[in-house]
Structure formats: C-alpha cells, structure tokens
DRENVOVEX-56171 format. One record per residue: residue number from 1; residue in three letters; chain; x, y, z of N, C-alpha, C, CB in turn. Coordinates in Angstrom, 3 decimals, always signed. Glycine has a CB too. Layout:
% DRENVOVEX-56171
- NUM,ALA,A,X,Y,Z,X,Y,Z,X,Y,Z,X,Y,Z;
...
***
This chain:
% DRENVOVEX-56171
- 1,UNK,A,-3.682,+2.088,+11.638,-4.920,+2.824,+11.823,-5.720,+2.784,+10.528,-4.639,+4.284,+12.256;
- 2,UNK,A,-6.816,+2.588,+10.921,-8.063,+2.503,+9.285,-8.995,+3.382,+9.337,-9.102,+1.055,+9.013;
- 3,UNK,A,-8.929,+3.984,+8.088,-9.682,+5.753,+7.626,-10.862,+5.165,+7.072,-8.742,+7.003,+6.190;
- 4,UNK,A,-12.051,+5.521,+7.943,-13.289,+4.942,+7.162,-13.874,+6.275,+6.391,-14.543,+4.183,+8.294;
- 5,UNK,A,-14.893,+5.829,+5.580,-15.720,+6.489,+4.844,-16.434,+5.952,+3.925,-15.220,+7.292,+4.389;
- 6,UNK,A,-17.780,+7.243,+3.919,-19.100,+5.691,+3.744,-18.925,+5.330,+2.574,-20.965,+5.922,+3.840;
- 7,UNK,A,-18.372,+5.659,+1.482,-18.235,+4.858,+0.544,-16.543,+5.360,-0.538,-19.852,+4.970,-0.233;
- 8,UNK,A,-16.074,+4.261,-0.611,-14.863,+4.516,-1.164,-14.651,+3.296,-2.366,-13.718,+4.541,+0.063;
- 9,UNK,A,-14.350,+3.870,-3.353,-13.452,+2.857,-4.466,-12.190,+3.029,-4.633,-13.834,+2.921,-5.844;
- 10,UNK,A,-11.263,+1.613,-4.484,-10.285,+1.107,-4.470,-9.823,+0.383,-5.628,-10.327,+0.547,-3.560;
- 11,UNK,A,-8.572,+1.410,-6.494,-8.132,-0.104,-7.344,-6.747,-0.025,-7.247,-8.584,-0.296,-9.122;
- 12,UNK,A,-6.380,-1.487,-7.561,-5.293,-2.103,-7.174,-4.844,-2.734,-8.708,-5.611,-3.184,-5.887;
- 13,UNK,A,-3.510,-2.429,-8.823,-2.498,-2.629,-9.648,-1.228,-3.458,-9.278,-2.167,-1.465,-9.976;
- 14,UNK,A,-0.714,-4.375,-10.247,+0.315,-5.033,-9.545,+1.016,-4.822,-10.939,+0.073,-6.644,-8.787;
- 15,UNK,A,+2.509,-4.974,-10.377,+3.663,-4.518,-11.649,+4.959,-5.442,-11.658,+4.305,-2.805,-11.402;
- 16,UNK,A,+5.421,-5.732,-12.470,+7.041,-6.271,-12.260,+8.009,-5.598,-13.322,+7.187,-8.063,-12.507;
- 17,UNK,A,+8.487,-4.554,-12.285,+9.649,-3.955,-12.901,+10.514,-4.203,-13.218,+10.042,-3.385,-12.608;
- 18,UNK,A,+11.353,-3.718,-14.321,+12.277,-4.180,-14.913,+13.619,-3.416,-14.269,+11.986,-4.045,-16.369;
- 19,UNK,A,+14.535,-5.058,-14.757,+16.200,-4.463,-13.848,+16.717,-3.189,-13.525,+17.428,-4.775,-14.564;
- 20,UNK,A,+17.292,-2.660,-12.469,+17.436,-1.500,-12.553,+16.827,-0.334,-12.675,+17.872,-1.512,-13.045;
- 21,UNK,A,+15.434,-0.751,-12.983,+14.198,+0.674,-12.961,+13.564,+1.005,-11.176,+12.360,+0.028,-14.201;
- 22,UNK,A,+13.728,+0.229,-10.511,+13.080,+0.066,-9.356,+13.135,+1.487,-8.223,+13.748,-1.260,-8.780;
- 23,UNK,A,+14.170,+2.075,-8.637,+14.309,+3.507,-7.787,+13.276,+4.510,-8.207,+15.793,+4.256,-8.022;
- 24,UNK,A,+13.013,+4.996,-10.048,+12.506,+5.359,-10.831,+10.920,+4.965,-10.545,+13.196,+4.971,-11.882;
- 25,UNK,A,+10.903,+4.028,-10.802,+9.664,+3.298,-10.587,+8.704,+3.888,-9.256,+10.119,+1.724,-10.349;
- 26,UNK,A,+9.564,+3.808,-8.429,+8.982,+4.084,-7.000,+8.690,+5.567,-7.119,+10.062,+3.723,-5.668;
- 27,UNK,A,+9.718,+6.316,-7.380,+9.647,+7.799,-7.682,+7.991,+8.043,-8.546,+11.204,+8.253,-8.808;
- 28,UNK,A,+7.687,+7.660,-9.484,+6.765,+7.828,-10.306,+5.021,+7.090,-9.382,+7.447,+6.991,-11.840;
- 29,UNK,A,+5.591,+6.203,-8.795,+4.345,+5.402,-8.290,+4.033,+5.578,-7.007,+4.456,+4.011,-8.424;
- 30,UNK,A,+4.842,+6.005,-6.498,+4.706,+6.716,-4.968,+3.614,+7.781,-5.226,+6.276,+7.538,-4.327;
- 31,UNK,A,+3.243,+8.365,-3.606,+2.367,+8.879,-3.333,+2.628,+10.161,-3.597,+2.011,+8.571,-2.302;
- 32,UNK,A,+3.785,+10.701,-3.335,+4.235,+11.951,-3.931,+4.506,+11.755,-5.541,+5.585,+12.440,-3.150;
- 33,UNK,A,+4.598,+11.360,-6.278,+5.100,+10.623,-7.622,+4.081,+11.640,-9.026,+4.536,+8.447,-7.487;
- 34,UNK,A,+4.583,+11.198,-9.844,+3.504,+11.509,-10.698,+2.325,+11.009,-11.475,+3.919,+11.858,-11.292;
- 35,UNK,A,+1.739,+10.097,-10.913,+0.801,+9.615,-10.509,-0.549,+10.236,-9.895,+1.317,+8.989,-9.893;
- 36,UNK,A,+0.504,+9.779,-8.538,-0.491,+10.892,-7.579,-0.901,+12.444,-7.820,+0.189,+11.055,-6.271;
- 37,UNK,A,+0.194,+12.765,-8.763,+0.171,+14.201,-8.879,-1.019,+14.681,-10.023,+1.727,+14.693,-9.315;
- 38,UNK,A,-1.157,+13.403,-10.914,-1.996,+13.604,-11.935,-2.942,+13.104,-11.231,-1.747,+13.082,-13.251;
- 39,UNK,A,-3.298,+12.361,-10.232,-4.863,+12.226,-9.939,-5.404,+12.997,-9.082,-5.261,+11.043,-9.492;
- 40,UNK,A,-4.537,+13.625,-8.388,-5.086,+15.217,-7.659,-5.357,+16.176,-8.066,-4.467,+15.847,-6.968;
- 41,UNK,A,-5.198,+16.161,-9.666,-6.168,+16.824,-10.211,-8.180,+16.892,-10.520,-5.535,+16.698,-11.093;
- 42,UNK,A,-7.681,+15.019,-10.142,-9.540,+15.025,-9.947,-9.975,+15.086,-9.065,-10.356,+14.090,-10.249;
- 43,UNK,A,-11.316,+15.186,-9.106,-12.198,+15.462,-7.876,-12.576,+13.938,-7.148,-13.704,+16.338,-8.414;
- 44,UNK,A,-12.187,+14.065,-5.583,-12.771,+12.836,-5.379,-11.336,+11.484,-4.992,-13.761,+12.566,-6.961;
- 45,UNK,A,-10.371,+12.317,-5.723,-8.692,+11.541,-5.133,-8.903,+11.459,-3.555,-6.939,+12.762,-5.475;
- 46,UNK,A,-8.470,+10.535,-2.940,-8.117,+10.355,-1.552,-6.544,+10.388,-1.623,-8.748,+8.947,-0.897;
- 47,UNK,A,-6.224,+8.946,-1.736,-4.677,+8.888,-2.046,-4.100,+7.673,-2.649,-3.911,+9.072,-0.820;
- 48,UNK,A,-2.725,+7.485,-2.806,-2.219,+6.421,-3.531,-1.217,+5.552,-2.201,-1.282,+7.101,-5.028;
- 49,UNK,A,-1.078,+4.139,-2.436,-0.026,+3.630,-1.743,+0.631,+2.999,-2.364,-0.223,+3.035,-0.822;
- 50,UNK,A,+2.209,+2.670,-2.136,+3.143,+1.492,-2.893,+3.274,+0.627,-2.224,+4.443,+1.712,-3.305;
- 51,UNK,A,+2.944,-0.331,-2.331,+3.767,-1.691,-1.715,+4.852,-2.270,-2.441,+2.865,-2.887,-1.556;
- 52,UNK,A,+5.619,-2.932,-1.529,+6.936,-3.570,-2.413,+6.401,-5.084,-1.911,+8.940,-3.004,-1.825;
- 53,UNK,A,+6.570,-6.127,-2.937,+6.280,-7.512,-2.838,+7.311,-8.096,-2.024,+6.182,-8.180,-4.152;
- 54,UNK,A,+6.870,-9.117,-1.843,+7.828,-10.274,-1.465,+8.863,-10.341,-2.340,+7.207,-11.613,-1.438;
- 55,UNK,A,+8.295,-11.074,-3.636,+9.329,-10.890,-4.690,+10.213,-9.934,-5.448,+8.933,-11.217,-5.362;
- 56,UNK,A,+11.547,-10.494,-5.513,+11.992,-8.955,-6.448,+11.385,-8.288,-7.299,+12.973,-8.992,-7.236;
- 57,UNK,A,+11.525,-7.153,-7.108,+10.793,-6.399,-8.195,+9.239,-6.190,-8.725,+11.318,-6.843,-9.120;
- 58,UNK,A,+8.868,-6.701,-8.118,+6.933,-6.761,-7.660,+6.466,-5.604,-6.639,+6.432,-8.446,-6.630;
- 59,UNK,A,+5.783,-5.224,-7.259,+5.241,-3.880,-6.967,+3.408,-3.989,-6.981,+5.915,-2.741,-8.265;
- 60,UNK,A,+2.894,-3.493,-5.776,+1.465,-3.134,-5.979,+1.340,-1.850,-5.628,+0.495,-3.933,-5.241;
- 61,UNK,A,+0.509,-0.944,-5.982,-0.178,+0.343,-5.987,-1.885,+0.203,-5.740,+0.170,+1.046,-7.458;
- 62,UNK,A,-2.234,+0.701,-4.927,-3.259,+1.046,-4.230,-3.878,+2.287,-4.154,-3.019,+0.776,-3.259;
- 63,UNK,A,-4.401,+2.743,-4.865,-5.735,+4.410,-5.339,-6.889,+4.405,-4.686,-6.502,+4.534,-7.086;
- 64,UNK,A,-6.811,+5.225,-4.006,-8.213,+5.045,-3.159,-8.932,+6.854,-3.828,-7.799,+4.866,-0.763;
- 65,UNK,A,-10.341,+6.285,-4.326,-10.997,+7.414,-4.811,-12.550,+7.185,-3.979,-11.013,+7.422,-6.645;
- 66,UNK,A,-13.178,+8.302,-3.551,-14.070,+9.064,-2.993,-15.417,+7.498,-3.665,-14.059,+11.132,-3.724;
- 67,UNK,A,-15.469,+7.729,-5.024,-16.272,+6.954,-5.188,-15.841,+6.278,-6.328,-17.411,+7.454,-5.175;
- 68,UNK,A,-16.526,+4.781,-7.122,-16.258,+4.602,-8.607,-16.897,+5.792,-9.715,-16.906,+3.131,-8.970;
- 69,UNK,A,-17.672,+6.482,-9.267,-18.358,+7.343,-10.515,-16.916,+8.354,-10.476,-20.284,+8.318,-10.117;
- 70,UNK,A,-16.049,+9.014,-9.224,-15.317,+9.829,-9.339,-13.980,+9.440,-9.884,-15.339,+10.360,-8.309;
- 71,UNK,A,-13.745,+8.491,-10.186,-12.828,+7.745,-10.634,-12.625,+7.666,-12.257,-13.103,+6.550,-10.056;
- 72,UNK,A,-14.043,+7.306,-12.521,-14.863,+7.070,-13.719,-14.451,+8.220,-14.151,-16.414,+6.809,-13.674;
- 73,UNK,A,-14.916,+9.461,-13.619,-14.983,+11.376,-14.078,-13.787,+11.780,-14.821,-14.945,+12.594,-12.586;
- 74,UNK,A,-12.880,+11.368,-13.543,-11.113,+11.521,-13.834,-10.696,+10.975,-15.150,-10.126,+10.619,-12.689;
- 75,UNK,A,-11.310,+9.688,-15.353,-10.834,+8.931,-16.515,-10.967,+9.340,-17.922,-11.390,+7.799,-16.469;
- 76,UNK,A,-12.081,+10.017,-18.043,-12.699,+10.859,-18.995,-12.318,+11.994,-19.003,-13.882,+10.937,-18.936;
- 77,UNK,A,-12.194,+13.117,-17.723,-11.567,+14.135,-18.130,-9.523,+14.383,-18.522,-12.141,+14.922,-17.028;
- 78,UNK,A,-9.420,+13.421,-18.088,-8.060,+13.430,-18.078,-7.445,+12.029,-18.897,-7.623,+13.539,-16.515;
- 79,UNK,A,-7.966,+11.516,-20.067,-8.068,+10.432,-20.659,-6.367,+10.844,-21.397,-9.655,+10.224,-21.647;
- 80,UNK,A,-6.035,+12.164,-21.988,-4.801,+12.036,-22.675,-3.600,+12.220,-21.824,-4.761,+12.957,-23.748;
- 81,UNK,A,-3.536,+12.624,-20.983,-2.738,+12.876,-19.769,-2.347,+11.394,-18.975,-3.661,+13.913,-18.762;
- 82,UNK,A,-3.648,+10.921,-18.867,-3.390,+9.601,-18.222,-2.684,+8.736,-19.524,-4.951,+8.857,-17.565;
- 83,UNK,A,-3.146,+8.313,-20.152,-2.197,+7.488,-21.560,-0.643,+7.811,-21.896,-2.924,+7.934,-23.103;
- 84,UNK,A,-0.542,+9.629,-22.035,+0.436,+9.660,-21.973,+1.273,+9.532,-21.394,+0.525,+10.047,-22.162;
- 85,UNK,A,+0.899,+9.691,-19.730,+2.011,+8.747,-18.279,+2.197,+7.638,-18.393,+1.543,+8.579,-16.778;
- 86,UNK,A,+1.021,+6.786,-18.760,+1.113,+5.538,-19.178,+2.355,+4.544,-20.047,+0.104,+5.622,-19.796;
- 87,UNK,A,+2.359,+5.719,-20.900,+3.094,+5.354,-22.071,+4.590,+5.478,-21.563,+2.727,+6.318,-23.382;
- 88,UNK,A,+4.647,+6.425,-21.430,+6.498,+6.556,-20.423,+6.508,+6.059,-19.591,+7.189,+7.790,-19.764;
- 89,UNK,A,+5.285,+5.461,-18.470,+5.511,+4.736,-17.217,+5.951,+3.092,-18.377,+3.711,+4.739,-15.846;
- 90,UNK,A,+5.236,+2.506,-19.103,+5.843,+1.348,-20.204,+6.806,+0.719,-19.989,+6.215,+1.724,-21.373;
- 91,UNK,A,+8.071,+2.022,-20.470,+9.569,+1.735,-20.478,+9.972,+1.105,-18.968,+10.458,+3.233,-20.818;
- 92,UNK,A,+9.411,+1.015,-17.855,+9.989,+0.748,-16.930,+9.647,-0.746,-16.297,+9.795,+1.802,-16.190;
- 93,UNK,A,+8.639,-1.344,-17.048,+7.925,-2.764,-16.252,+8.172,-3.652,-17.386,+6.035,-2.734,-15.760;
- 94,UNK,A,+7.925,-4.821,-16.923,+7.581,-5.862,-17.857,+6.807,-6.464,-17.802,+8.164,-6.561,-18.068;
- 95,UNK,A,+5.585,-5.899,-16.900,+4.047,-6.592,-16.658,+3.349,-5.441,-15.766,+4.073,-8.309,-15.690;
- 96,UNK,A,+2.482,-5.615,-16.194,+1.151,-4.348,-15.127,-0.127,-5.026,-15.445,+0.899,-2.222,-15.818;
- 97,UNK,A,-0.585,-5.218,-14.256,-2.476,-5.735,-14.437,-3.027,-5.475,-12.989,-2.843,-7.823,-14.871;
- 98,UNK,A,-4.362,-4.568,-13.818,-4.960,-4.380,-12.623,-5.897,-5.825,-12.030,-5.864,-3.047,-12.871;
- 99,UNK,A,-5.197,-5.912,-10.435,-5.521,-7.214,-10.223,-7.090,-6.791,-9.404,-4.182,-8.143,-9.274;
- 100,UNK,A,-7.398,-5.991,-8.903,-8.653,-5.546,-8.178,-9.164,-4.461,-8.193,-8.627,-5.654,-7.097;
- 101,UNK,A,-10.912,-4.373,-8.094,-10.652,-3.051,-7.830,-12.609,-3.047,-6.955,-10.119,-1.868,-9.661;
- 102,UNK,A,-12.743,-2.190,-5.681,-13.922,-2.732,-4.999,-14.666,-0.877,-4.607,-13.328,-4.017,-3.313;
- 103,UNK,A,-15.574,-1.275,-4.136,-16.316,+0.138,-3.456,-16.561,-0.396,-1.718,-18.248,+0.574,-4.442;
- 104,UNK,A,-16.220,+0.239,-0.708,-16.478,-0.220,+0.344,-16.525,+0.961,+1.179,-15.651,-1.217,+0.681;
- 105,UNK,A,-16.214,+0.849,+2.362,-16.038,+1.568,+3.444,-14.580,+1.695,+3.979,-16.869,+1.042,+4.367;
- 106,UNK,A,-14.243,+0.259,+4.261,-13.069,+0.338,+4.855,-11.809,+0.817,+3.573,-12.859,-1.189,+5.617;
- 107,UNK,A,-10.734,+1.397,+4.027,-9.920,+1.945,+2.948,-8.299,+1.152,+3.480,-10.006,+3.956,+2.942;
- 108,UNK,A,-8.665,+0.232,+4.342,-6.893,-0.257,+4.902,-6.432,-1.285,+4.082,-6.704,-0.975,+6.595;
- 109,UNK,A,-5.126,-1.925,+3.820,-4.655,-2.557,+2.751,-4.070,-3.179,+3.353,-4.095,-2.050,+1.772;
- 110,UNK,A,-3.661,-4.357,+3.056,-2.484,-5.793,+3.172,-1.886,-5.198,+3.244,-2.038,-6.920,+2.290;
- 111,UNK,A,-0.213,-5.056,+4.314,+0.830,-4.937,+3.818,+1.708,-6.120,+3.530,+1.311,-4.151,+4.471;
- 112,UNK,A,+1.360,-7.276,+3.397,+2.305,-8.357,+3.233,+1.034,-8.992,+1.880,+2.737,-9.495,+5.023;
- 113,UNK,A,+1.925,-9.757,+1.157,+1.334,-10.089,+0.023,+2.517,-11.006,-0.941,+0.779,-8.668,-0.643;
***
C-alpha cells in the first residue's frame, strides 16, 4: 500500500556493516531504534524504514520527512545530538553514503535492491 502526500522528502542511506554488528545495527536503524527516536523529535518526521540487501551485510534506511525545509530545521536544531549518534553509530559499519535523496508525492520504496 502507498501513503501519498502532496509533498514529501525522502533520503536514503546505504551501509555495510561490520561482522557481527548486524543485530545492533538493526536495533539502532530500525524504525523503533534510535534514530527514529531522535528524529521524532522534529517537526515534520513521517517515518524511517530498514531494508536488508541482497548482500551480506548491506543495509539501506529510508526517512521520509514532511518536507526538505523540515528536514533542513531538524538538522540545525538538533545538529549535536545528531553527530553524536553518528559518532557511536561509526563503531558499527565500514561504509555509509547517502546514496539519494528526492521531494515527491509518492512515499513507497523498493523492497528488493
């Protein structure tokens, strides 16, 4: 099922976790996670998704926010909070890049990739 709304920004992150972090990982990047928990503090969060790759240990995450300016807001108000998750989320990957990120309507995602 696909949740429209007239305008939504989407960004997308892809990760390759490191051995043995992958339970952890999920815990933190999941939708319940702390992640999500820190972006429900801004205004304008919709929600987060995990995908698990094809490949071992490949991970994408999917943020869907209200708009890019509300996204933008979050980033600024919550600039040390976010770095510092950042920084402990670190220890667990051995690559992270945000591979996309769009404003649209539609909010549904690949699940195969």
């Amino acid at each position: 099922m696909k949740e429209r709304c007239s305008s939504v920004f989407r960004i997308e992150w892809e990760f390759a976790v490191k051995p043995g972090c992958e339970e952890r990982f999920e815990q933190i990047y999941g939708p319940a996670g702390d992640w999500a928990r820190l972006f429900r503090r801004g205004e304008g969060y919709l929600r987060t998704e995990l995908h698990r790759g094809q490949q071992a240990r490949r991970y994408r995450t999917v943020d869907f926010w209200r708009s890019r300016g509300a996204y933008e807001d979050f980033r600024k108000q919550h600039e040390m909070e976010y770095h510092t998750l950042d920084e402990v989320c670190a220890a667990l990957t051995e690559s992270e890049a945000e591979i996309s990120h769009s404003e649209a309507g539609d909010t549904s995602t690949a699940q195969d990739w």
